[in-house]
N, C-alpha and C positions, 0 to 999 in steps of 0.2 A: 123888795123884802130885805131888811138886816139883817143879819149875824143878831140878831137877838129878838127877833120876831117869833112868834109861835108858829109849830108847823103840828099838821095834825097828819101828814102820813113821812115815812120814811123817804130821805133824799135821795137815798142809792139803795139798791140791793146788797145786802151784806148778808154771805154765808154765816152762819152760824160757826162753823169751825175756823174762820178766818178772824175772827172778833177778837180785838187787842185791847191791855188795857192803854187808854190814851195818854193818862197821865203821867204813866211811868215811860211810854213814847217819846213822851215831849219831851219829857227829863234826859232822855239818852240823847235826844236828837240837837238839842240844843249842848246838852254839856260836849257833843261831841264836836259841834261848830266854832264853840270856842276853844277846844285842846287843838284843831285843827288850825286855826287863826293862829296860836300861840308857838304851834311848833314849828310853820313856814315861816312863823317872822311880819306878818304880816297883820294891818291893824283892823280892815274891811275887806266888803264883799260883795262884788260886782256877778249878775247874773241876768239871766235874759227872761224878759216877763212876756210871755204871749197872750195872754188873757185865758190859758188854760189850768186846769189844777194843778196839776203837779209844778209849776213855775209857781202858782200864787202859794201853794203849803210852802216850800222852801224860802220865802219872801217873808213869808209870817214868821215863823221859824227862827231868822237868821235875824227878824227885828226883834225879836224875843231874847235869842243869843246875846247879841252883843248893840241892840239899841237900831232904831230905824237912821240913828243921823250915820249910821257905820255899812249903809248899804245903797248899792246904785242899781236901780235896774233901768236898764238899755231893751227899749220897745223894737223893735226890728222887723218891720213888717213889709212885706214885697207885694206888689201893685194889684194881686189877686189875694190877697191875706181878707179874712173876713173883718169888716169895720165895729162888727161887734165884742172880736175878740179884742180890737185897739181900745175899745170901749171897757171892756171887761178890766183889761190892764189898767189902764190909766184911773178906773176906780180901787183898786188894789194900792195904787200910790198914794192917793188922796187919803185911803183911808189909814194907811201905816205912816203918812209924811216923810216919807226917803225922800232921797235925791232920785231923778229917773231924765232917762236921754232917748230922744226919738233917733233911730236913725233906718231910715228909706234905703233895703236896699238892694232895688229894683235896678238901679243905673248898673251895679256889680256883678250883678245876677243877668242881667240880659246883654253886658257887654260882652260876656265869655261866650252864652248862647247866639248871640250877632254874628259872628265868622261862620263864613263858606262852610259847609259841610257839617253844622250845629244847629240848623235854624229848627229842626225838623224831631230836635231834641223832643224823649219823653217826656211824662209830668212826673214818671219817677228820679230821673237825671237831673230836672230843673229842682225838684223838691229836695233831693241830695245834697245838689250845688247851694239850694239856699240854707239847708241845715247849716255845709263845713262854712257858708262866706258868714253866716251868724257866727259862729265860732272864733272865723279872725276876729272880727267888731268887739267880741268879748276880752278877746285875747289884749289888745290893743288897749280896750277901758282898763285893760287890768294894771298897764303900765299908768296910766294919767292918772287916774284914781286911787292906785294904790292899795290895788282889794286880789284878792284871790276867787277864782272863779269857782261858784259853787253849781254843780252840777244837779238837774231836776229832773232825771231818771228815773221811775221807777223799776222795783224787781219783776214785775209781768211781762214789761217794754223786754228787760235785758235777759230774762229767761229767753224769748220765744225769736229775741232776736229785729225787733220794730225798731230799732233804734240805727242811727246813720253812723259808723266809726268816722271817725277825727270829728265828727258833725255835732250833734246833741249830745253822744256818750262823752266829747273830751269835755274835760272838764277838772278841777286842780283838786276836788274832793264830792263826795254825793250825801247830801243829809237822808235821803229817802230812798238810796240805793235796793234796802232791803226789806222795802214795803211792798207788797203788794196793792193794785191798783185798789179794788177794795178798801183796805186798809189807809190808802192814803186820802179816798175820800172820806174814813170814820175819822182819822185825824184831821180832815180840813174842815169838818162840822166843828170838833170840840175845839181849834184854836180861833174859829170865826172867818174863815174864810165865807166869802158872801154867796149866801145860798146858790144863786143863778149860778154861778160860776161848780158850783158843785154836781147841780140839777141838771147842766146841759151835754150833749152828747161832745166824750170826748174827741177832740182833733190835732190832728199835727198842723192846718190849717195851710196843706202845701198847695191846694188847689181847689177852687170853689166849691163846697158842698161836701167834701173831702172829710169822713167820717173816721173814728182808729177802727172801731169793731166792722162797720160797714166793710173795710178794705179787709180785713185778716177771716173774716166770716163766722165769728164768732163771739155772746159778750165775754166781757169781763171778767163779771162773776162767778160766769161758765170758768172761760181757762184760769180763773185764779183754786178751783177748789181743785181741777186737774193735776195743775200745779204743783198746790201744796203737797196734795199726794206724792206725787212723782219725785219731788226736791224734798221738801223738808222731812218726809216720812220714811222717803225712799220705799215707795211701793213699787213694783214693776208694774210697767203698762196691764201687764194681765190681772194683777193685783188689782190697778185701781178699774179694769172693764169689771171686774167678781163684785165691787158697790156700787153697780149701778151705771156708770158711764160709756155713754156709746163709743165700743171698739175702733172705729173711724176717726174719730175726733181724738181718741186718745192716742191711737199710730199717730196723727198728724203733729202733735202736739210734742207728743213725746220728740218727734224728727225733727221738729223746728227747735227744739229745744240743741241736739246734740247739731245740728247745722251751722249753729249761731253760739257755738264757744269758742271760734277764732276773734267774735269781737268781746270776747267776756275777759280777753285775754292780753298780756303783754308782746309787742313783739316775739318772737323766738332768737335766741342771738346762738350763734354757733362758737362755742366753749372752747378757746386755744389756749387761752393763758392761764395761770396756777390763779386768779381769783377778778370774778366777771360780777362786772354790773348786774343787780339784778336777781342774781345766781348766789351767788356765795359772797361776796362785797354787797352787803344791806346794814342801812345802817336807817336811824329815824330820820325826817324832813333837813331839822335843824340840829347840830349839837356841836359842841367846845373842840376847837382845833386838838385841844391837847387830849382828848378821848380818842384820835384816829392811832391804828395799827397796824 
């Protein structure tokens, strides 16, 4: 099925109180890709396409931004990776015409787990390790290519904490940071991303069969209306159990929520000198030697 097939039931479950408009999405997401291009100095955009959504909206996205000849995506896929996500991907490229790089890396990933006293590693250790060695890979095209690495995160991942630090979350800017997974599939309808790829159950794809909602025990559309409550509305947990939502689910969510704002967050650096990176010394990506103070 195309991006311009008729479909006669709904792709995804979309809360009703989560409904964005798309159009004015696209505009912020996009004008934001190129402010962000222009103020690191840099002309493209190198990112990691797994054949999942949130990788293919930012793909769409950033060939919308600034032109598909302005974007690389590097396939990265490790020896148990599903062959239909390689699949998923590689029709993502075909259909925007970017430039796109395979790179296997299974030899990286099981050379670290090879040594005495690693073999016996978990599938969350091994799935870790394969997030951060994806990361170098990216890190690395950023220098050959000459693109800045766009991050394909969304806000549900980075609330609840699903997300690998130095791994998936690094990344040199996030067009989708502040979407909710919902949301990022009603925007991957309206810019064309291909049905199936929106239709199927999402994965981080770290180990055979390897589902995101299967693993955290809950959907999506569940914890995104939790969510919104708790974050954007700022209701307390008690607040959102009084509309309805079961007390259990919302303690849990709410805790994953405050468990996981060491990766939401910068280092912490300890303050000695009269003006600290970070801290009080901020200044934008790029600006005129003669602007410094």
């Amino acid at each position: 099925m195309s991006s311009a097939d008729p479909v006669t039931e709904p792709l995804f479950p979309l809360p009703a109180e989560l409904a964005i408009d798309t159009d004015a999405a696209r505009r912020i997401t996009t004008a934001f890709i190129r402010a962000q291009l222009q103020q690191a100095g840099f002309p493209r955009v190198v990112l990691g396409l797994s054949g999942g959504i949130d990788s293919a909206l930012v793909a769409y996205l950033v060939a919308e931004a600034v032109g598909a000849e302005n974007l690389l995506a590097v396939l990265m896929p490790y020896r148990s990776s599903s062959p239909a996500s390689r699949g998923d991907a590689e029709e993502v490229v075909r259909r925007l015409g970017c430039a796109s790089e395979l790179v296997e890396i299974t030899p990286m990933v099981d050379a670290y787990f090879g040594a005495p006293g690693r073999e016996d590693a978990s599938a969350l250790r091994r799935g870790n390790a394969m997030a951060r060695v994806r990361m170098i890979v990216l890190y690395d095209h950023s220098v050959t290519w000459g693109g800045l690495v766009a991050g394909t995160g969304n806000k549900t991942e980075a609330l609840i904490g699903y997300t690998t630090l130095f791994g998936d979350s690094a990344c040199a800017f996030n067009p989708i940071g502040d979407l909710y997974k919902s949301q990022v599939r009603q925007l991957s309808e309206a810019v064309g991303v291909p049905a199936e790829i929106i239709r199927k159950a999402p994965s981080a794809d770290l180990w055979p069969g390897q589902t995101d909602e299967a693993e955290v025990g809950f959907s999506y559309a569940e914890v995104d209306r939790i969510l919104w409550r708790l974050v954007d509305r700022r209701l307390t947990p008690d607040e959102v159990v009084a509309e309805g939502f079961d007390a259990a689910l919302v303690d849990r969510i709410d805790r994953m929520v405050a468990g996981a704002e060491f990766k939401r967050q910068v280092p912490p650096i300890a303050k000695l000198g009269p003006r600290t990176a970070g801290i009080d010394y901020l200044y934008p990506r790029r600006r005129p030697r003669s602007a410094r103070t």
